[in-house]
C-alpha positions as a Markdown table, in Angstrom:
| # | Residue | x | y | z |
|---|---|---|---|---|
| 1 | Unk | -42.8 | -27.3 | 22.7 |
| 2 | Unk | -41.4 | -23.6 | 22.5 |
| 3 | Unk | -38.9 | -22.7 | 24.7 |
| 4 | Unk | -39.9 | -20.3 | 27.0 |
| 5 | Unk | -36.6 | -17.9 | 26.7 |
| 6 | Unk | -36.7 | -15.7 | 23.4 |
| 7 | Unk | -33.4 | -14.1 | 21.5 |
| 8 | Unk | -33.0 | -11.6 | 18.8 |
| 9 | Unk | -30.5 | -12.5 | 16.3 |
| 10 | Unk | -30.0 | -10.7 | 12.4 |
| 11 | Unk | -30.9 | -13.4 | 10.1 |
| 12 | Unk | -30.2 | -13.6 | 6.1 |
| 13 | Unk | -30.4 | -10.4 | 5.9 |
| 14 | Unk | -33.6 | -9.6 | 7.4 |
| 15 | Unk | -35.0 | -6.2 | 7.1 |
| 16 | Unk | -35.5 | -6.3 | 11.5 |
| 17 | Unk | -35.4 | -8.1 | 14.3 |
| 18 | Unk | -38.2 | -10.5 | 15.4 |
| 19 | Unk | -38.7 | -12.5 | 18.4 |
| 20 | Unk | -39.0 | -16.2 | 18.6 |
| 21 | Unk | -37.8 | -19.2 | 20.4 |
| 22 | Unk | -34.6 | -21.2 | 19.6 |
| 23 | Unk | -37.3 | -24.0 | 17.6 |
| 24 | Unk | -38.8 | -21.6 | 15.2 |
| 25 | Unk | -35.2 | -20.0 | 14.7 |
| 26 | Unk | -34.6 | -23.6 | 13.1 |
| 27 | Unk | -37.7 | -23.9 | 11.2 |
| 28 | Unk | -37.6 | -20.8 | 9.7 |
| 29 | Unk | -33.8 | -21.9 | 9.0 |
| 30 | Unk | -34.9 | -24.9 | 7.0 |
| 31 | Unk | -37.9 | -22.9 | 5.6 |
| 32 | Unk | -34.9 | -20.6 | 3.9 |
| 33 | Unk | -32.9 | -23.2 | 2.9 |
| 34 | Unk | -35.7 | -24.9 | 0.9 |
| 35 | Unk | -37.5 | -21.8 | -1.0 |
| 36 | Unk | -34.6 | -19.9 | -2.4 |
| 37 | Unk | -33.8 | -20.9 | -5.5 |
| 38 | Unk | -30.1 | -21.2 | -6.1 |
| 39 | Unk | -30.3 | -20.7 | -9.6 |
| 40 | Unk | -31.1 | -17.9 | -11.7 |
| 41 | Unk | -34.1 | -16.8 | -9.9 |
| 42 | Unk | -34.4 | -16.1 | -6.5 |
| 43 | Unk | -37.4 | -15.4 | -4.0 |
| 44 | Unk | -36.5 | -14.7 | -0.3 |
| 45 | Unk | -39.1 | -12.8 | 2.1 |
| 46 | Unk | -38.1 | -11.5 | 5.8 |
| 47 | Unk | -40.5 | -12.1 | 8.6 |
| 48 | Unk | -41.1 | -10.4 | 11.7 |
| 49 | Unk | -43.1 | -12.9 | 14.9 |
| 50 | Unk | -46.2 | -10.9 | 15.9 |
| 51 | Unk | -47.5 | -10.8 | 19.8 |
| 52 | Unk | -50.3 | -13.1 | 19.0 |
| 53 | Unk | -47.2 | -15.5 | 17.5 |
| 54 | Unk | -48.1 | -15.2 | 14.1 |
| 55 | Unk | -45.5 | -13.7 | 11.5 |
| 56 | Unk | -45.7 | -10.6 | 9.3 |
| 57 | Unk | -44.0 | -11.0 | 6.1 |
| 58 | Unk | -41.6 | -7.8 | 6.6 |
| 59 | Unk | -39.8 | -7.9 | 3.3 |
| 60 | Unk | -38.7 | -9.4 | -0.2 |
| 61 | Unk | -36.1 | -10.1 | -1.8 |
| 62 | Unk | -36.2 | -11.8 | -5.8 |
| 63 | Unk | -36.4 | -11.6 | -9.5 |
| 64 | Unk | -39.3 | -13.9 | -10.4 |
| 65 | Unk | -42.8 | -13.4 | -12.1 |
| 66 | Unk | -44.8 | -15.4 | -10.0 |
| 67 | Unk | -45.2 | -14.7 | -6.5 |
| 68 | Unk | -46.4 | -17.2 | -3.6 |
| 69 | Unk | -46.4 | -15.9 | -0.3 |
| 70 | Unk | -45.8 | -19.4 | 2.8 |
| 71 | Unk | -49.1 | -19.8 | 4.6 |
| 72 | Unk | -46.9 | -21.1 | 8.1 |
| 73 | Unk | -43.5 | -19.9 | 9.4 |
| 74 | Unk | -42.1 | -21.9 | 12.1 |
| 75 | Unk | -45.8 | -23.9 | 12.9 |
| 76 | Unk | -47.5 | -20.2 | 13.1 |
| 77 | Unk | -49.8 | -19.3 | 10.7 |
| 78 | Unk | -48.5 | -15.6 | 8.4 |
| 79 | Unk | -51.3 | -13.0 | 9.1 |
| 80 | Unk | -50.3 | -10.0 | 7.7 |
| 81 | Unk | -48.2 | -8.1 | 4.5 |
| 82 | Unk | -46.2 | -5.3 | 5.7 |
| 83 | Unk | -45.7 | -1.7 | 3.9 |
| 84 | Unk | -43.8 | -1.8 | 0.6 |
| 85 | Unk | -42.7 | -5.2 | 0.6 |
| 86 | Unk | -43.4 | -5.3 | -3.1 |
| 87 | Unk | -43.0 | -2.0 | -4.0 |
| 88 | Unk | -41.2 | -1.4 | -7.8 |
| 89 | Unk | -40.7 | -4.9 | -8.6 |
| 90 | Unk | -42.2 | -4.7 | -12.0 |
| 91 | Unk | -41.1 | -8.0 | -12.8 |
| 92 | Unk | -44.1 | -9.6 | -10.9 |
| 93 | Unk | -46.9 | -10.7 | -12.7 |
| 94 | Unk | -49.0 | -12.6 | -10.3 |
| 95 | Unk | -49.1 | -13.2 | -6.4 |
| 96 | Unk | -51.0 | -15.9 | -4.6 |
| 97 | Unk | -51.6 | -14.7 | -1.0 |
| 98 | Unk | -52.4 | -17.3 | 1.4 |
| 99 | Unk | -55.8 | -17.7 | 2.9 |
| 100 | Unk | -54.1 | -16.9 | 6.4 |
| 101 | Unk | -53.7 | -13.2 | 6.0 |
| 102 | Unk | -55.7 | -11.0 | 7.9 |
| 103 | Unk | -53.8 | -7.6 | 6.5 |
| 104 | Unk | -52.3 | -5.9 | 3.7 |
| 105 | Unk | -50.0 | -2.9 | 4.6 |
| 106 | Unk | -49.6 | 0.5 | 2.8 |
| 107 | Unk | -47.7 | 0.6 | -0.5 |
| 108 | Unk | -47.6 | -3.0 | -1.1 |
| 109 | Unk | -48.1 | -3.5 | -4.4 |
| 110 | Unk | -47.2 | -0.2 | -5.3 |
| 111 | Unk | -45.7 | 0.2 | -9.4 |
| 112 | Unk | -46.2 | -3.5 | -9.6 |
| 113 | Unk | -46.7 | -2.3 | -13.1 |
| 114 | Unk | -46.8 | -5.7 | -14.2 |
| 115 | Unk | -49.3 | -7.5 | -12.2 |
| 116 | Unk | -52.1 | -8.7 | -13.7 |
| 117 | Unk | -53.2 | -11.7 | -11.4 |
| 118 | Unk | -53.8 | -11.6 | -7.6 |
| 119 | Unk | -56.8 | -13.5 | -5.7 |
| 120 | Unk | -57.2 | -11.5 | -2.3 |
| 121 | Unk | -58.1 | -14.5 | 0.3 |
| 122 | Unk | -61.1 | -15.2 | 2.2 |
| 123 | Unk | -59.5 | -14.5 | 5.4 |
| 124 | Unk | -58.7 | -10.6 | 4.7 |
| 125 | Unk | -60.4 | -7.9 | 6.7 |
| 126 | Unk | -58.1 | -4.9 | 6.4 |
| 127 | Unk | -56.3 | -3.1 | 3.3 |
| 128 | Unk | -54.4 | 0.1 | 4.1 |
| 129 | Unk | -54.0 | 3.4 | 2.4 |
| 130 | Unk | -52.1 | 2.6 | -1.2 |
| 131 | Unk | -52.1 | -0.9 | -1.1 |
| 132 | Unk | -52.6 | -1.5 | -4.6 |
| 133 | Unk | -51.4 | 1.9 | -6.1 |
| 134 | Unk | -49.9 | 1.8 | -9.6 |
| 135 | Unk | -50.5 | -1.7 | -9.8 |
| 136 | Unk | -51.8 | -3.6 | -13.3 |
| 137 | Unk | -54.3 | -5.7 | -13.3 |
| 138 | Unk | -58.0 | -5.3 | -14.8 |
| 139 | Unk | -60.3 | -7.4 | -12.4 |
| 140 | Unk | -60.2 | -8.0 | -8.7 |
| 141 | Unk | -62.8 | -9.2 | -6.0 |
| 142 | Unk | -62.5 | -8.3 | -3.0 |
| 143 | Unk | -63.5 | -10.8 | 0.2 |
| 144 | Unk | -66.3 | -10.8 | 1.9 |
| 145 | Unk | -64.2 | -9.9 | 5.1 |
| 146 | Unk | -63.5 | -6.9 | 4.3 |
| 147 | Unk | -65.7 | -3.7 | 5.3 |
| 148 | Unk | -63.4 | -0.5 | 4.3 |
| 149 | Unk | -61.9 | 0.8 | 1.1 |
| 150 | Unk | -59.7 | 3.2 | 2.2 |
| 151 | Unk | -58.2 | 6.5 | 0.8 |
| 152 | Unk | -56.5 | 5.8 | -2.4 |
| 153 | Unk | -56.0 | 2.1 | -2.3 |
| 154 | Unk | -56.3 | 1.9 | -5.5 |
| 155 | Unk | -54.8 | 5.0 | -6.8 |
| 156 | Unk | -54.0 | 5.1 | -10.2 |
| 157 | Unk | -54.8 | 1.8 | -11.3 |
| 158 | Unk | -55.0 | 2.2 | -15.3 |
| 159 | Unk | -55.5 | -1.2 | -16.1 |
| 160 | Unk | -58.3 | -1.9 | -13.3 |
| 161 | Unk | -61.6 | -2.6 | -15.2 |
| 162 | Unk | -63.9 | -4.5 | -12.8 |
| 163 | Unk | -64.3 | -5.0 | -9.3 |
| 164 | Unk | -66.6 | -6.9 | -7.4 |
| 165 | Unk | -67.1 | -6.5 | -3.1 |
| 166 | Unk | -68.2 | -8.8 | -0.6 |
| 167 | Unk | -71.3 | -8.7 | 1.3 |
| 168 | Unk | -70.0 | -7.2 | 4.3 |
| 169 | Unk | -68.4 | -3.7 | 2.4 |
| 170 | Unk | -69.8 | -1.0 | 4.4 |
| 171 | Unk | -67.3 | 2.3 | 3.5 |
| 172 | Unk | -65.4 | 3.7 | 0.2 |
| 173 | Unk | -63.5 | 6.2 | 1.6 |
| 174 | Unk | -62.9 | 9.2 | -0.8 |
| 175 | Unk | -60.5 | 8.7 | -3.6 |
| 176 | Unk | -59.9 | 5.0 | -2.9 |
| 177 | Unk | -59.9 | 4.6 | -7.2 |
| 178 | Unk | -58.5 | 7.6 | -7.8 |
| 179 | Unk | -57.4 | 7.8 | -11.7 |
| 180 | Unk | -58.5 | 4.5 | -12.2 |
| 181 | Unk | -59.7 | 5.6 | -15.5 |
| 182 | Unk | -60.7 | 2.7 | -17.2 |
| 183 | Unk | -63.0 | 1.2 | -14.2 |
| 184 | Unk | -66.7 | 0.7 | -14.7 |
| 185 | Unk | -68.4 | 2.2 | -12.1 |
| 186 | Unk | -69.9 | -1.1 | -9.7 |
| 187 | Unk | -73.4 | -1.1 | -8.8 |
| 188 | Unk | -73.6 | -0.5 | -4.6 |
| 189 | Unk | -75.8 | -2.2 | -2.1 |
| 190 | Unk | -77.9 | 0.6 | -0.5 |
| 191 | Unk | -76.2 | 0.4 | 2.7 |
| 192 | Unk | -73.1 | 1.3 | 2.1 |
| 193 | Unk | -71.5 | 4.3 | 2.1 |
| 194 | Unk | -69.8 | 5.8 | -0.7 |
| 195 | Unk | -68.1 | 9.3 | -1.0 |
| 196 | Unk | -68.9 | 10.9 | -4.0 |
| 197 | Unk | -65.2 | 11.5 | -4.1 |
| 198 | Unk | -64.6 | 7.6 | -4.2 |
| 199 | Unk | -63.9 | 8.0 | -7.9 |
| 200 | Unk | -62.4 | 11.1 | -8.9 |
Protein backbone atom coordinates (compact mmCIF):
# COMPACT_ATOMS: atom_id res chain seq x y z
CA UNK A 1 0.00 0.00 0.00
CA UNK A 2 1.56 3.50 -0.89
CA UNK A 3 2.51 5.58 1.73
CA UNK A 4 0.63 8.52 2.03
CA UNK A 5 3.80 11.09 2.51
CA UNK A 6 5.57 11.84 -0.92
CA UNK A 7 9.52 13.14 -1.31
CA UNK A 8 11.48 14.42 -4.14
CA UNK A 9 14.82 13.06 -4.40
CA UNK A 10 17.41 13.36 -7.77
CA UNK A 11 17.74 9.97 -8.95
CA UNK A 12 20.45 8.43 -11.54
CA UNK A 13 20.61 11.18 -13.06
CA UNK A 14 17.20 11.98 -13.90
CA UNK A 15 16.36 14.85 -16.17
CA UNK A 16 13.61 16.26 -13.02
CA UNK A 17 12.11 15.60 -10.16
CA UNK A 18 8.93 13.43 -9.82
CA UNK A 19 6.81 12.62 -6.96
CA UNK A 20 6.17 9.31 -5.51
CA UNK A 21 6.00 7.38 -2.44
CA UNK A 22 8.97 5.73 -0.59
CA UNK A 23 7.55 2.02 -2.40
CA UNK A 24 7.71 3.05 -5.91
CA UNK A 25 11.17 4.93 -5.03
CA UNK A 26 12.28 1.10 -4.57
CA UNK A 27 10.62 -0.33 -7.54
CA UNK A 28 11.76 2.03 -9.78
CA UNK A 29 15.28 1.26 -7.93
CA UNK A 30 15.20 -2.36 -8.85
CA UNK A 31 13.48 -1.47 -12.25
CA UNK A 32 17.09 0.43 -12.89
CA UNK A 33 19.12 -2.00 -11.61
CA UNK A 34 17.71 -4.70 -13.93
CA UNK A 35 17.43 -2.92 -17.50
CA UNK A 36 20.79 -1.19 -17.79
CA UNK A 37 23.06 -3.14 -19.39
CA UNK A 38 26.44 -3.08 -17.85
CA UNK A 39 28.17 -3.94 -20.77
CA UNK A 40 28.87 -2.25 -23.93
CA UNK A 41 25.40 -1.09 -24.46
CA UNK A 42 23.33 0.84 -22.36
CA UNK A 43 19.56 1.86 -22.27
CA UNK A 44 18.45 4.04 -19.19
CA UNK A 45 15.07 6.22 -19.50
CA UNK A 46 14.04 9.02 -16.69
CA UNK A 47 10.50 9.06 -15.53
CA UNK A 48 8.50 11.69 -14.12
CA UNK A 49 4.92 10.32 -11.74
CA UNK A 50 1.91 12.04 -13.34
CA UNK A 51 -1.27 13.34 -11.13
CA UNK A 52 -3.34 10.55 -12.24
CA UNK A 53 -0.15 8.25 -10.87
CA UNK A 54 0.92 7.14 -14.02
CA UNK A 55 4.62 7.93 -15.27
CA UNK A 56 5.82 9.96 -18.27
CA UNK A 57 8.98 8.68 -19.71
CA UNK A 58 11.00 12.16 -19.35
CA UNK A 59 14.19 11.12 -20.87
CA UNK A 60 16.90 8.58 -22.45
CA UNK A 61 19.95 7.79 -22.03
CA UNK A 62 21.80 4.76 -24.42
CA UNK A 63 23.64 3.47 -27.45
CA UNK A 64 21.50 0.60 -28.72
CA UNK A 65 19.52 -0.09 -32.02
CA UNK A 66 16.48 -1.48 -30.65
CA UNK A 67 14.35 0.43 -28.49
CA UNK A 68 11.65 -0.99 -25.91
CA UNK A 69 10.05 1.39 -23.88
CA UNK A 70 8.56 -0.58 -19.84
CA UNK A 71 4.83 -0.76 -20.00
CA UNK A 72 4.74 -0.32 -15.62
CA UNK A 73 6.98 1.78 -13.45
CA UNK A 74 6.59 1.16 -9.81
CA UNK A 75 2.94 -0.95 -10.35
CA UNK A 76 1.61 2.31 -12.53
CA UNK A 77 1.05 1.90 -15.87
CA UNK A 78 3.67 4.58 -18.45
CA UNK A 79 1.01 6.82 -20.36
CA UNK A 80 2.90 9.23 -22.06
CA UNK A 81 6.51 10.03 -24.18
CA UNK A 82 7.73 13.38 -23.38
CA UNK A 83 9.33 16.15 -25.89
CA UNK A 84 12.78 15.09 -27.43
CA UNK A 85 13.45 12.13 -25.46
CA UNK A 86 14.74 10.56 -28.61
CA UNK A 87 15.80 13.31 -30.43
CA UNK A 88 19.48 12.69 -32.60
CA UNK A 89 20.05 9.35 -31.58
CA UNK A 90 20.54 8.01 -35.03
CA UNK A 91 21.70 4.85 -33.75
CA UNK A 92 18.03 3.63 -33.21
CA UNK A 93 16.52 1.52 -35.66
CA UNK A 94 13.35 0.39 -34.12
CA UNK A 95 11.17 1.19 -30.93
CA UNK A 96 8.40 -0.90 -29.54
CA UNK A 97 6.08 1.49 -27.60
CA UNK A 98 3.96 -0.16 -25.11
CA UNK A 99 0.16 -0.51 -25.52
CA UNK A 100 -0.18 1.77 -22.34
CA UNK A 101 0.61 5.08 -23.85
CA UNK A 102 -1.82 7.49 -24.31
CA UNK A 103 0.76 10.44 -25.73
CA UNK A 104 3.61 11.14 -27.83
CA UNK A 105 5.27 14.63 -27.16
CA UNK A 106 6.87 17.18 -29.57
CA UNK A 107 10.26 16.26 -31.18
CA UNK A 108 10.32 12.75 -30.12
CA UNK A 109 11.65 11.05 -32.72
CA UNK A 110 13.14 13.89 -34.24
CA UNK A 111 16.53 12.90 -36.75
CA UNK A 112 16.03 9.40 -35.68
CA UNK A 113 17.55 9.11 -39.15
CA UNK A 114 17.75 5.54 -38.68
CA UNK A 115 14.43 4.31 -37.75
CA UNK A 116 12.85 2.21 -39.90
CA UNK A 117 10.44 0.10 -37.53
CA UNK A 118 7.99 1.50 -34.93
CA UNK A 119 4.26 0.05 -34.29
CA UNK A 120 2.25 3.07 -32.64
CA UNK A 121 -0.07 1.10 -29.95
CA UNK A 122 -3.73 0.72 -29.77
CA UNK A 123 -4.00 2.87 -26.79
CA UNK A 124 -2.66 6.20 -28.49
CA UNK A 125 -5.00 9.19 -28.84
CA UNK A 126 -2.63 12.21 -29.14
CA UNK A 127 0.67 13.02 -31.24
CA UNK A 128 2.07 16.43 -30.94
CA UNK A 129 3.56 18.90 -33.33
CA UNK A 130 6.99 17.14 -34.78
CA UNK A 131 6.74 13.98 -33.28
CA UNK A 132 8.11 12.09 -35.93
CA UNK A 133 10.18 14.87 -37.84
CA UNK A 134 13.29 13.68 -39.69
CA UNK A 135 12.59 10.26 -38.77
CA UNK A 136 13.21 7.05 -41.42
CA UNK A 137 10.92 4.74 -41.86
CA UNK A 138 8.72 3.97 -45.04
CA UNK A 139 5.29 2.60 -43.65
CA UNK A 140 3.35 3.44 -40.48
CA UNK A 141 -0.32 2.98 -39.28
CA UNK A 142 -1.60 4.92 -37.13
CA UNK A 143 -4.37 3.66 -34.32
CA UNK A 144 -7.62 3.84 -34.48
CA UNK A 145 -7.50 6.18 -31.27
CA UNK A 146 -6.20 8.74 -32.64
CA UNK A 147 -8.39 11.71 -34.34
CA UNK A 148 -5.72 14.63 -35.17
CA UNK A 149 -2.58 14.84 -37.36
CA UNK A 150 -1.17 17.84 -36.34
CA UNK A 151 1.04 20.51 -37.90
CA UNK A 152 4.17 18.98 -39.17
CA UNK A 153 4.29 15.71 -37.37
CA UNK A 154 5.68 14.31 -39.91
CA UNK A 155 7.89 16.86 -41.35
CA UNK A 156 10.42 15.85 -43.57
CA UNK A 157 9.98 12.27 -43.51
CA UNK A 158 12.01 11.14 -46.82
CA UNK A 159 11.84 7.68 -46.38
CA UNK A 160 7.85 7.60 -45.37
CA UNK A 161 6.08 5.80 -48.24
CA UNK A 162 2.73 4.56 -46.86
CA UNK A 163 0.43 5.32 -44.19
CA UNK A 164 -2.67 3.97 -43.23
CA UNK A 165 -5.26 5.85 -40.36
CA UNK A 166 -7.74 4.50 -38.16
CA UNK A 167 -11.37 4.84 -38.31
CA UNK A 168 -11.69 7.52 -35.93
CA UNK A 169 -9.14 10.20 -37.91
CA UNK A 170 -11.19 13.27 -38.19
CA UNK A 171 -8.36 16.27 -38.87
CA UNK A 172 -4.87 16.67 -40.95
CA UNK A 173 -3.84 19.81 -39.91
CA UNK A 174 -1.87 21.71 -42.59
CA UNK A 175 1.63 20.59 -43.28
CA UNK A 176 1.54 17.57 -41.05
CA UNK A 177 3.79 15.62 -44.19
CA UNK A 178 5.46 18.37 -45.04
CA UNK A 179 8.47 17.29 -47.52
CA UNK A 180 7.63 13.87 -47.21
CA UNK A 181 8.43 13.43 -50.78
CA UNK A 182 8.29 10.04 -51.43
CA UNK A 183 4.58 9.44 -49.75
CA UNK A 184 1.71 8.18 -51.87
CA UNK A 185 -0.92 10.30 -51.31
CA UNK A 186 -3.82 7.90 -48.90
CA UNK A 187 -7.24 7.71 -50.03
CA UNK A 188 -9.62 9.76 -47.17
CA UNK A 189 -12.91 8.85 -45.77
CA UNK A 190 -15.31 11.65 -46.69
CA UNK A 191 -15.55 12.93 -43.35
CA UNK A 192 -12.56 14.00 -42.56
CA UNK A 193 -11.02 17.01 -42.88
CA UNK A 194 -8.00 17.54 -44.75
CA UNK A 195 -6.09 20.93 -45.42
CA UNK A 196 -5.07 21.17 -48.85
CA UNK A 197 -1.85 22.22 -47.25
CA UNK A 198 -1.58 18.73 -45.50
CA UNK A 199 0.97 17.87 -48.06
CA UNK A 200 3.09 20.50 -49.26
Amino acid sequence: MQSEHFSEFWLFGFAGYFRYSPDIFLCIKKFLEKNVDKGNTMQQFSYKQLEDESFCVTGYEGDEAEVVIPSVIGGQPVTMLFDNIFKGHTEITSVTIPDTVNFLGGFVFDGCTNLRQINLPSSLVDIWQYAFVRSSFEELTIPDGVKYIPPFAFKDCKSLRKIHFGKSLEKVYGMAFQGCDMLERPEFDEKVDVSPKAFE
